[in-house]
C-alpha positions as CSV (number, residue, x, y, z in Angstrom):
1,X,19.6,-0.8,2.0
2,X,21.5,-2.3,5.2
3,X,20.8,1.7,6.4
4,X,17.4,0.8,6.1
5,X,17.7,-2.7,7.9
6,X,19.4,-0.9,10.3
7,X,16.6,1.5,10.9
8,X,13.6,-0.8,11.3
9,X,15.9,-2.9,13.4
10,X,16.0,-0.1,16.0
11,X,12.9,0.7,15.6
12,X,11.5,-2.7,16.6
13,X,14.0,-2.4,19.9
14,X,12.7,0.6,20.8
15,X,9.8,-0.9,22.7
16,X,8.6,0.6,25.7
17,X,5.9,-1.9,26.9
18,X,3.4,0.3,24.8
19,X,1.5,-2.0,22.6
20,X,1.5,-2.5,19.0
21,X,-1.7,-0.5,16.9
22,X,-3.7,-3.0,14.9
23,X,-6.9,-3.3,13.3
24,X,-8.8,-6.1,14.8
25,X,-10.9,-7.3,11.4
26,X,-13.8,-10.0,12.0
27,X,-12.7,-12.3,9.6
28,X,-8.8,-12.2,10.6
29,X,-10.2,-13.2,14.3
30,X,-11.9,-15.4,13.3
31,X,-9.1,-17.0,11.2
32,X,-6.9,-17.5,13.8
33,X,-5.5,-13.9,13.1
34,X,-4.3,-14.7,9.9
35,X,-4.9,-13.3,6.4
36,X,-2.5,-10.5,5.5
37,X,-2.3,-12.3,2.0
38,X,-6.2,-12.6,1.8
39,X,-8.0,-9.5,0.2
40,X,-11.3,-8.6,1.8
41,X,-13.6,-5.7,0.2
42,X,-14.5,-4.7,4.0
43,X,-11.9,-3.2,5.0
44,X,-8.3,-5.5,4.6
45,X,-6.7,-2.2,3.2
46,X,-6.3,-1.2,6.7
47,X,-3.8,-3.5,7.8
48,X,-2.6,-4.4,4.5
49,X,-2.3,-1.3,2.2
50,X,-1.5,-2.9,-1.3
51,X,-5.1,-4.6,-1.2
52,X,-6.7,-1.3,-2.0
53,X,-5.3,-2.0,-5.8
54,X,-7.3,-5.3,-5.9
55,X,-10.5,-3.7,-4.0
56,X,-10.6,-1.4,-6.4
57,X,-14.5,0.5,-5.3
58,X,-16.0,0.0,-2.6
59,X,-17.8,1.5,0.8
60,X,-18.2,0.0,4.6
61,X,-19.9,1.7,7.2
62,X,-21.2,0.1,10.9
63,X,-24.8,-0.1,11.3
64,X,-25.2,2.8,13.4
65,X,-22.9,5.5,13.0
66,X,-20.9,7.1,16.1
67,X,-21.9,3.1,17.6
68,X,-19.2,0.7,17.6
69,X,-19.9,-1.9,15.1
70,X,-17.9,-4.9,16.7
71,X,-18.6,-5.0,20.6
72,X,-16.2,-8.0,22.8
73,X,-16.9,-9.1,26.1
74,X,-15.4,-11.6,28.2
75,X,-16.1,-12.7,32.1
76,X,-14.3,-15.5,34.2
77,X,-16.5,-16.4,37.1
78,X,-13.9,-17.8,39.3
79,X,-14.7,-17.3,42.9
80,X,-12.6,-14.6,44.3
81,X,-14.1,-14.4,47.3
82,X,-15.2,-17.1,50.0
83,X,-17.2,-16.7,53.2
84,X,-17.8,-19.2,56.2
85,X,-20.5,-19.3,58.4
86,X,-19.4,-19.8,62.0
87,X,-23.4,-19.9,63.0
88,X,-25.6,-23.2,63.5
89,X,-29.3,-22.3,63.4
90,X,-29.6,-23.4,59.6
91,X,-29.6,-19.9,58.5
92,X,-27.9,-19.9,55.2
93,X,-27.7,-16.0,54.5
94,X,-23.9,-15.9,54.4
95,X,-23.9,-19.2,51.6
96,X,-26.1,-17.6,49.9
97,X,-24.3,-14.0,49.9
98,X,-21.3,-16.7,48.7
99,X,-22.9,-17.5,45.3
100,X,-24.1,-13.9,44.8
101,X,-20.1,-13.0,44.9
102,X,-19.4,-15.9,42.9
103,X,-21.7,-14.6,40.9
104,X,-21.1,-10.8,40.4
105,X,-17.9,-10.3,40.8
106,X,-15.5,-12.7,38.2
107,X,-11.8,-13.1,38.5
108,X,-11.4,-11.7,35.1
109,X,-13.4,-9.2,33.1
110,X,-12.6,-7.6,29.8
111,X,-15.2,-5.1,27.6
112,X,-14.3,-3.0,24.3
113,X,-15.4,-2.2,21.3
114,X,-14.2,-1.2,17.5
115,X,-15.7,0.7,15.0
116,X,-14.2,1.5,11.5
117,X,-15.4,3.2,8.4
118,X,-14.2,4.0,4.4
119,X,-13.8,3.3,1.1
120,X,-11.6,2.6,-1.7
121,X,-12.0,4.7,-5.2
122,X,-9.7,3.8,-8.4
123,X,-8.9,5.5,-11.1
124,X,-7.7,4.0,-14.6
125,X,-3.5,4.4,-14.7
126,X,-2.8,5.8,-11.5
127,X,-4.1,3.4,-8.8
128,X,-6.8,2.8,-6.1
129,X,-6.8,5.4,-2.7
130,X,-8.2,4.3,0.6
131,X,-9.8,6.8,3.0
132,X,-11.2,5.7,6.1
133,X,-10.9,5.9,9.8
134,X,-10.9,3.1,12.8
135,X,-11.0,3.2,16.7
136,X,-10.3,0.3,18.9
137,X,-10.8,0.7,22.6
138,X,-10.7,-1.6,25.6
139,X,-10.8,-2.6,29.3
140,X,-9.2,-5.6,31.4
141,X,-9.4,-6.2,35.1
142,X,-7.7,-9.0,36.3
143,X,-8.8,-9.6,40.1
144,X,-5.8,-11.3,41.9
145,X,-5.2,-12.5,45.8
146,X,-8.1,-13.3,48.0
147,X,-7.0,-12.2,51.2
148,X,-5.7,-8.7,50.2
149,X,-7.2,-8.1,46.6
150,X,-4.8,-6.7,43.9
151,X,-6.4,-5.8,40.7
152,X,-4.3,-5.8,37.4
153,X,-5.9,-3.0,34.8
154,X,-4.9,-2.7,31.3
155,X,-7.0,-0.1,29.2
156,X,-6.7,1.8,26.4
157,X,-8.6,3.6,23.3
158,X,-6.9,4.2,20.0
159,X,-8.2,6.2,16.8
160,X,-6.5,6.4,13.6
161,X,-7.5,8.4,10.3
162,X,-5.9,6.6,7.3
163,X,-4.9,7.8,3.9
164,X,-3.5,4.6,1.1
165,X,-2.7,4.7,-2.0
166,X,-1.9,1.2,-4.2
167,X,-1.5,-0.1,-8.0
168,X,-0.9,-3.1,-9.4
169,X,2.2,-2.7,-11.4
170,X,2.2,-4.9,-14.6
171,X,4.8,-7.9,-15.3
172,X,4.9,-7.8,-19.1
173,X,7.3,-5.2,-18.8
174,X,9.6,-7.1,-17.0
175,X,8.9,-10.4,-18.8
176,X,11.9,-12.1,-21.0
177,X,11.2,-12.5,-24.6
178,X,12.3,-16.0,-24.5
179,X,9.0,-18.1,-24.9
180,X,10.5,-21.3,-22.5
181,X,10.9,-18.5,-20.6
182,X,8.2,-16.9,-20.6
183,X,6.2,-19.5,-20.3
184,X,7.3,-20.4,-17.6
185,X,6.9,-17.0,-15.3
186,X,3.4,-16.3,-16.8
187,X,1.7,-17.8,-13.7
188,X,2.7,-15.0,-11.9
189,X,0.3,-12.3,-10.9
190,X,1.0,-9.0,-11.2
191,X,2.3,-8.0,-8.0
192,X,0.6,-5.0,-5.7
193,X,1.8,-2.3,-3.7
194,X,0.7,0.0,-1.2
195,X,1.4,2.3,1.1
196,X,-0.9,4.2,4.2
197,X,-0.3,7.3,6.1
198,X,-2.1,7.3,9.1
199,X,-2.9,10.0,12.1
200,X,-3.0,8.4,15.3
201,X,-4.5,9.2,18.8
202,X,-4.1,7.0,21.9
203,X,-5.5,7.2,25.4
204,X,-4.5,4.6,27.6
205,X,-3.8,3.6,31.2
206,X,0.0,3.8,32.6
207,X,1.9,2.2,35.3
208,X,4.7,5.3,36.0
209,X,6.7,2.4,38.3
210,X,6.7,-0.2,36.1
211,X,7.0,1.6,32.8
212,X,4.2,-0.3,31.5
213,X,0.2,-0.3,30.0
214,X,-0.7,-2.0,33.2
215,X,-2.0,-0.6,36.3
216,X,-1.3,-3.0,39.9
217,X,-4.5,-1.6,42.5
218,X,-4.2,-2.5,45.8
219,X,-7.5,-2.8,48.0
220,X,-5.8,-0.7,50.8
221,X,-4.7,2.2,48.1
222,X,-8.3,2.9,47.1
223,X,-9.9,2.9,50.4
224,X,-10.3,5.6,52.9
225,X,-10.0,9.1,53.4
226,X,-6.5,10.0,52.3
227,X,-6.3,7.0,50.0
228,X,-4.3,8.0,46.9
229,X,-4.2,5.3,44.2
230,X,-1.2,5.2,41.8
231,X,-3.7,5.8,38.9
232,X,-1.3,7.9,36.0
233,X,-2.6,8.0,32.1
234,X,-1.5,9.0,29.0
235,X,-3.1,10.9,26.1
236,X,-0.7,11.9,22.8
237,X,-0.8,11.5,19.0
238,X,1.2,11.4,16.1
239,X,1.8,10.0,12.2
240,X,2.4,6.7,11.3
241,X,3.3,4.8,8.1
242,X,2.2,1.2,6.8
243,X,3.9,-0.6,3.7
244,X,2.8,-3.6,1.8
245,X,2.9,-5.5,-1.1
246,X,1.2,-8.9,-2.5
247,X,1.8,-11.2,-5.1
248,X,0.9,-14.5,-6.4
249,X,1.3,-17.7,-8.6
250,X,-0.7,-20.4,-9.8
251,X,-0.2,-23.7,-9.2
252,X,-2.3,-27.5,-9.7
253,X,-3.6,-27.2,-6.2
254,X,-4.7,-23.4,-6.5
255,X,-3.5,-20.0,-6.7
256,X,-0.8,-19.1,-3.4
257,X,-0.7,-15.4,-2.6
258,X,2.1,-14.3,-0.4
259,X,2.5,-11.0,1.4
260,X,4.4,-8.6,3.2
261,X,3.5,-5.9,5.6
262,X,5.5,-3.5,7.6
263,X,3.4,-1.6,10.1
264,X,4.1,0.8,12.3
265,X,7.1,2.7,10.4
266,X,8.7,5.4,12.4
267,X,5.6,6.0,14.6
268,X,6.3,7.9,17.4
269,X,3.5,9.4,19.8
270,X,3.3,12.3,21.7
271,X,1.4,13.9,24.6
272,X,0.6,14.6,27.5
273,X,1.2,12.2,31.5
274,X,-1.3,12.5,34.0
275,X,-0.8,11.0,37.5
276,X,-3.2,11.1,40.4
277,X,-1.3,12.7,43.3
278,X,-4.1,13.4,45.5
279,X,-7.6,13.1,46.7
280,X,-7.7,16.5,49.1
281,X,-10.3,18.6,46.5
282,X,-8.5,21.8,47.2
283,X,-5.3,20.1,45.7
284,X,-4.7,19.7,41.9
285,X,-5.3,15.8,41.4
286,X,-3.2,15.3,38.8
287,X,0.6,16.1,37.9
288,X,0.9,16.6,34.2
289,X,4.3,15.7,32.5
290,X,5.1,15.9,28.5
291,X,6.0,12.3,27.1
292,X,7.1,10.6,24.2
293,X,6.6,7.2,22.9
294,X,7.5,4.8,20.2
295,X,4.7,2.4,19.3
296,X,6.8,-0.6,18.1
297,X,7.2,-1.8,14.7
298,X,6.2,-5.0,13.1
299,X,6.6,-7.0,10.2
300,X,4.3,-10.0,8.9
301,X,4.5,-12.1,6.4
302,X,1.5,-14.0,5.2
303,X,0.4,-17.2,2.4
304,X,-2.6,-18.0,1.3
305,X,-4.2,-20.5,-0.7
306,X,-7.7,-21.1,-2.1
307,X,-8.1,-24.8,-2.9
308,X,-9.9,-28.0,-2.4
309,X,-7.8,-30.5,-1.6
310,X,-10.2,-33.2,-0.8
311,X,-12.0,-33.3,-4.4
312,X,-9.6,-36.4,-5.4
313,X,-8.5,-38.7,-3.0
314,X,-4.9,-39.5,-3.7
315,X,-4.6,-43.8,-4.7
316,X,-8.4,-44.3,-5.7
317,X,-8.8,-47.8,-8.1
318,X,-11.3,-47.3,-10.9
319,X,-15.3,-46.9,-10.1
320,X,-16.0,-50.3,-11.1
321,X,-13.4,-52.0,-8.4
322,X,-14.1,-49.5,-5.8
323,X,-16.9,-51.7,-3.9
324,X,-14.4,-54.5,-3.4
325,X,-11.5,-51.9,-1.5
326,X,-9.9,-53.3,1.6
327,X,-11.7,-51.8,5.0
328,X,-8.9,-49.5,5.8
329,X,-9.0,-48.1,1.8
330,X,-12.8,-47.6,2.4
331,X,-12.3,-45.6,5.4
332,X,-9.9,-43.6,3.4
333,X,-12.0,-42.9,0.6
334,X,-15.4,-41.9,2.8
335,X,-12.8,-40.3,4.8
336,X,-12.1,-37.8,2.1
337,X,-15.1,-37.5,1.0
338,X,-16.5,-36.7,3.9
339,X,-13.5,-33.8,4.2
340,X,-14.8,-32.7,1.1
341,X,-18.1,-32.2,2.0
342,X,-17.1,-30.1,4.9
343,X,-13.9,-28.2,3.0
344,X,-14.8,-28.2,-0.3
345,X,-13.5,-24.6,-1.4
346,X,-11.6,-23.4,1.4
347,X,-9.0,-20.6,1.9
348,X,-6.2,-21.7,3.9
349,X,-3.9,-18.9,5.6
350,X,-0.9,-18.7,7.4
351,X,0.7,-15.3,9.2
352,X,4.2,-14.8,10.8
353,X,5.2,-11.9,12.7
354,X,8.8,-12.2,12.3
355,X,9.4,-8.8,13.6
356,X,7.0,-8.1,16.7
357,X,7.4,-7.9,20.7
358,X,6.3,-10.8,21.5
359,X,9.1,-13.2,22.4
360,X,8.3,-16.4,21.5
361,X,7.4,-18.6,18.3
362,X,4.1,-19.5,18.4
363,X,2.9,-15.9,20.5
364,X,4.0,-14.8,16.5
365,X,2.3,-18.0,14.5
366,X,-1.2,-17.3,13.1
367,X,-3.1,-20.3,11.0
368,X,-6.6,-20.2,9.8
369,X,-9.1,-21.3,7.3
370,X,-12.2,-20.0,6.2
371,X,-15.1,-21.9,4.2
372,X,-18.1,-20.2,2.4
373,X,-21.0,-21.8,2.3
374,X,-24.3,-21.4,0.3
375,X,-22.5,-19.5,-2.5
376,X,-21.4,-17.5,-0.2
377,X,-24.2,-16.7,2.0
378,X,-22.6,-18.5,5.7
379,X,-19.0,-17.8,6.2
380,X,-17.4,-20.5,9.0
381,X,-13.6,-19.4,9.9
382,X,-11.2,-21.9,11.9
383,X,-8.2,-20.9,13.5
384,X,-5.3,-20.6,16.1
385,X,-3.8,-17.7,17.1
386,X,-0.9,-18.2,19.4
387,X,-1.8,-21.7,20.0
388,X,-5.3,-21.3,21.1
389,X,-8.4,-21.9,19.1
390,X,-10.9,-19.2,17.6
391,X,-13.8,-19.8,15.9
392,X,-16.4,-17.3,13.6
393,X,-19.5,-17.1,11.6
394,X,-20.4,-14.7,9.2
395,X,-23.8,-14.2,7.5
396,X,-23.3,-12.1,4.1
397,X,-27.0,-10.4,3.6
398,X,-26.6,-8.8,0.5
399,X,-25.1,-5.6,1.5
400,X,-25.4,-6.0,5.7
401,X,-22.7,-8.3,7.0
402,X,-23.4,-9.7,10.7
403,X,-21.1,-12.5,12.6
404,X,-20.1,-13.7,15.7
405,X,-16.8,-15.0,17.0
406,X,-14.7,-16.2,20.0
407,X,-10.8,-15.2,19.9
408,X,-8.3,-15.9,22.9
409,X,-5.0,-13.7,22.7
410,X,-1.7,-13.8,24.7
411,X,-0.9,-10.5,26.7
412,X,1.5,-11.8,28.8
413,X,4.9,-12.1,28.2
414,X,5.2,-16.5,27.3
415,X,1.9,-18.6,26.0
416,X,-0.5,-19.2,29.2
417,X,0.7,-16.6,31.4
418,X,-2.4,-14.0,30.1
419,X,-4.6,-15.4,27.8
420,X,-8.0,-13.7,27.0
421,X,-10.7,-14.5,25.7
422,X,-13.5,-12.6,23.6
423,X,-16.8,-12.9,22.6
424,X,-17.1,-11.2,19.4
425,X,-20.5,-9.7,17.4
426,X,-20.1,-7.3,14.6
427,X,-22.3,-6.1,11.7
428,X,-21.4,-3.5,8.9
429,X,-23.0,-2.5,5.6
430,X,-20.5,-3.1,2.7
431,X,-21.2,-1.6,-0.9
C-alpha cells in the first residue's frame, strides 16, 4: 500500500505545466464545480466511474451530432487602446475610431466548445459498462501593455474515448450477525465502484521557453517581413485510467453520499513538437521534435446531501401562541419559511481536490447546491468554485435537456491572478 501512496505521490509531482483532463458537465458548473458524490443519468460516469452501477441504462447524445453541444464564450471590453486628437476643427473621426476599438477589440477573449456522447448498459450479476466519448476544446487571448502590445495565448483541444465498468457490491455479506449491531450499520448503502480506461488525444499550444501551455506574442514578433513568432504546438496521445467509488448513509436530515475519485492514473502522453522557425516559404516552417508528457494526477473527494432543512424551524411555540411571538421570533419564523419556499428539496455538495496542481486552498474548494423545481421541470444551481460565484438553469423537456450558465475559473497560479469567466449554453437528448 505505502508503494502505492508512493506512486500516486510522484505522479501528482510530475507536473509539467500541462493541465489536468476533465469533463466539464453542465450541472457540475453550474454547482460551483462540485458533485463527484451526486449521480447524474447524463453523463456523471465520466468523471466519476462508480456512478455507472447506479445509472444503470441509459443514452445521451448532443443535439446535432459532430456539433458541440455546450458552446462558452467570454469577452472583456476593456479599452486597450487609446487615441488623442491633436486637431481643433470639431472633427471627431479619431473619438469615434476610439469607441470602435473599445469596441472590437476586448482585453480578454476566450471561445470553446465540448461535446460528449454514450451510454451505460447493465447486466444482472456482473455490473453496469459505460461507453462513450468526450472532447473539450478551447481558446484564451489575454491582450496586455498598451504601448507595445503582448498577447498571452492559451489553447488547446482534448478527445478522449472511455471504457467503465462498475457494480454495487452488497453489504449483507459483510454485515455482523449481532442485531444491536446490525441495526446499527443498516443505514449504510451498499457501496459502488468503478473503474474507466480511457484513450486520450490532446492538441494544444506550447511555450518551448517557458515550459508551459501558454504562448507570450509580442506585436514586433508578428510583424513584418522576416518576422518569426515563437509559435511551437504539441499533438500526442496516450491511455489513461480513472478510479472511483461512492457510498452513503442515512441520517434525520437526509441521505449523505460521500465519494472518492482518482483521475488521471499513470497517464502519460505522447507525440509529436512543432515549432515555427521560419516565415521564408522555401524553408520548412516548423522543427518537429518527439515529446513526452505526464498529464498530472488528481484526487477529489466529494459529500452530498439531499435535504430540506428549512421545513421545521428549530424553537417554534405551538400554532395557537404563534401570533403573539416576539418581533425578532417572527422574523425568524417567516424567515424560514420563506428559505423554504426557495430551498425546499435541495441537494447540497461539496468537492475537495486534495491532490491537484493548484496551490492553494480555496483554488481546490468546490461548493454548490442545486434545486429542482416544478417536479423537476426547471433546474436552478448555486455555487462557488474557487471563491467565485457561478450560476445555471436547466430546463428538463422530457428527453431534450437545454440550460445556460455563467462559471469563472482560476488559471493562474493564486486566486485573482487569472480568473475567467464563461457564458455557458448546452442542450443534449438523454434517454
Amino acid at each position: 500500500m505505502k508503494k502505492i501512496l508512493a506512486i500516486l505521490l510522484i505522479s501528482a509531482l510530475g507536473f509539467t505545466a500541462a493541465r489536468p483532463l476533465a469533463y466539464y458537465s453542465p450541472k457540475r458548473l453550474g454547482m460551483g464545480g462540485a458533485g463527484t458524490a451526486v449521480v447524474e443519468k447524463e453523463s456523471s460516469y465520466f468523471y466519476n466511474p462508480a456512478h455507472a452501477a447506479a445509472i444503470k441504462n441509459s443514452f445521451h447524445m448532443p443535439t446535432l451530432l459532430f456539433v458541440p453541444n455546450t458552446f462558452y464564450y467570454n469577452a472583456d471590453n476593456t479599452p486597450i487602446i487609446s487615441i488623442t486628437s491633436d486637431s481643433d476643427d470639431g472633427d471627431d473621426k479619431d473619438s469615434n475610431t476610439v469607441e470602435t476599438f473599445r469596441k472590437i477589440i476586448p482585453a480578454r477573449a476566450s471561445a470553446g466548445g465540448s461535446y460528449s456522447t454514450g451510454g451505460v448498459f447493465s447486466f444482472e450479476g456482473v455490473g453496469s459498462f459505460a461507453v462513450g466519448a468526450y472532447g473539450n476544446g478551447r481558446l484564451d487571448v489575454d491582450i496586455l501593455n498598451r504601448l507595445s502590445p503582448r498577447f498571452d495565448m492559451t489553447g488547446y483541444g482534448d478527445g478522449v474515448m472511455a471504457l467503465s465498468y462498475a457494480r454495487e457490491i452488497p453489504l449483507e455479506p459483510f454485515l455482523p450477525e449481532d442485531p444491536e449491531a446490525f441495526s446499527l450499520l443498516k443505514p449504510l448503502k451498499s457501496p459502488l465502484v468503478g473503474i474507466t480506461l480511457k484513450n486520450i488525444a490532446r492538441a494544444s499550444l506550447y511555450n518551448v521557453a517557458e515550459d508551459e501551455e501558454m504562448l507570450s506574442l509580442e506585436v514586433l514578433e508578428l510583424l513584418g517581413e522576416d518576422a518569426t513568432p515563437p509559435i511551437s504546438g504539441r499533438v500526442g496521445g496516450g491511455l489513461g485510467l480513472d478510479l472511483g467509488a461512492q457510498t452513503g448513509i442515512d441520517t434525520p436530515a437526509g441521505t449523505v453520499t460521500a465519494a472518492v475519485v482518482l483521475n488521471n492514473l499513470f497517464t502519460t502522453l505522447q507525440g509529436t513538437q512543432y515549432e515555427f522557425v521560419t516565415s521564408n516559404e522555401d524553408l520548412d516552417n516548423f522543427d518537429a521534435s518527439a515529446y513526452q508528457q505526464t498529464i498530472p494526477f488528481t484526487a477529489t473527494f466529494g459529500l452530498a446531501l439531499r435535504a430540506s432543512p428549512f421545513a421545521n424551524p428549530p424553537f417554534q411555540p405551538a400554532d395557537e401562541a404563534s401570533d403573539n411571538l416576539p418581533f425578532f421570533s417572527q422574523t425568524f419564523k417567516y424567515t424560514y419559511q420563506a428559505l423554504n419556499f426557495l430551498l425546499p428539496d435541495t441537494t447540497y455538495a461539496a468537492d475537495f481536490d486534495f491532490i491537484a496542481p493548484d496551490s492553494t486552498f480555496f483554488q481546490r474548494l468546490h461548493l454548490g447546491l442545486e434545486q429542482p423545481y416544478f417536479d423537476g421541470l426547471i433546474d436552478l444551481r448555486l455555487g462557488l468554485n474557487q471563491g467565485y460565484p457561478t450560476i445555471g438553469v436547466g430546463a428538463n423537456l422530457g428527453w431534450y435537456h437545454l440550460g445556460l450558465l455563467y462559471y469563472t475559473e482560476e488559471l493562474g497560479r493564486e486566486i485573482g491572478q487569472r480568473p475567467i469567466s464563461y457564458y455557458v449554453l448546452h442542450s443534449s437528448f438523454v434517454f
